[in-house]
N, C-alpha and C positions, 0 to 999 in steps of 0.2 A: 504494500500500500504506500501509496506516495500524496504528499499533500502539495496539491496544488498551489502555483506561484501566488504571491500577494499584489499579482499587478495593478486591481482595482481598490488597493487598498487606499484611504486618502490620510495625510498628514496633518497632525492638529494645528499647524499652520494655516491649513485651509479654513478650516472651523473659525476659527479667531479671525481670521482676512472677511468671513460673510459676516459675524458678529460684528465688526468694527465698521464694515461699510452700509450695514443696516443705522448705527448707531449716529454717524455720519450723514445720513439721508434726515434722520429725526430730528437731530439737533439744528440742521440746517435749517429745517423747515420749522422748527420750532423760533428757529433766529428772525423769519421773517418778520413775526410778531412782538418780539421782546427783546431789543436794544443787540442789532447786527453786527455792530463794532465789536461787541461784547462776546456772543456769543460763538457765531458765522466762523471765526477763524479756528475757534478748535475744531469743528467740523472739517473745516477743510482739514486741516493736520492729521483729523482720523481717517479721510478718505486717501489721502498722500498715504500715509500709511498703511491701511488697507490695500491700497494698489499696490506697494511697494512688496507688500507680504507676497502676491499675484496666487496663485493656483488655481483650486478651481474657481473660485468666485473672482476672478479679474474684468470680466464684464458688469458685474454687480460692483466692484471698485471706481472703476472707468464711470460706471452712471452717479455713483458717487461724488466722483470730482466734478461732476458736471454740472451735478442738482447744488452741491457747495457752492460753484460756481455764482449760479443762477440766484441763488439765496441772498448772495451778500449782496448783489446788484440790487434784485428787486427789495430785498429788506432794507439799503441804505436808500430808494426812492420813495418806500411806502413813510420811512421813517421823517425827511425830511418834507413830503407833502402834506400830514399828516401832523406836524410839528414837534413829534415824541423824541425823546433822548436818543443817542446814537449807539453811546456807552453807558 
């Protein structure tokens, strides 16, 4: 009896790169609402991160940096039209 390779096995890096790039999306979007300056940039740094981890969630990273992206843009316009704090 022979056990089979572990080629479908995933590394707990991967796991942590989809937890980090979920957390990432949330916070972002959580920035649009409550002071951008403040918030918006640790998002990005956990999506940078998450990306940087890549495996299998590298597309789930990638839309991460994206939606960060979009975050701080629209959260620093909703913020200033709006007249609410930055930071």
């Amino acid at each position: 009896m022979s056990v089979p390779p572990a080629a479908g096995r995933e590394r707990p890096a991967d796991a942590i790169s989809g937890f980090l790039a979920a957390a990432a999306i949330f916070v972002s979007l959580m920035g649009i609402a409550y002071r951008p300056a403040r918030v918006v940039p640790v998002a990005i740094l956990l999506a940078l991160v998450a990306a940087g981890i890549g495996g299998r969630n590298a597309r789930l990273a990638a839309l991460a940096v994206g939606v960060a992206a979009a975050s701080f843009a629209v959260g620093m316009a909703v913020a200033v039209l709006t007249g609410h704090p930055l930071y």
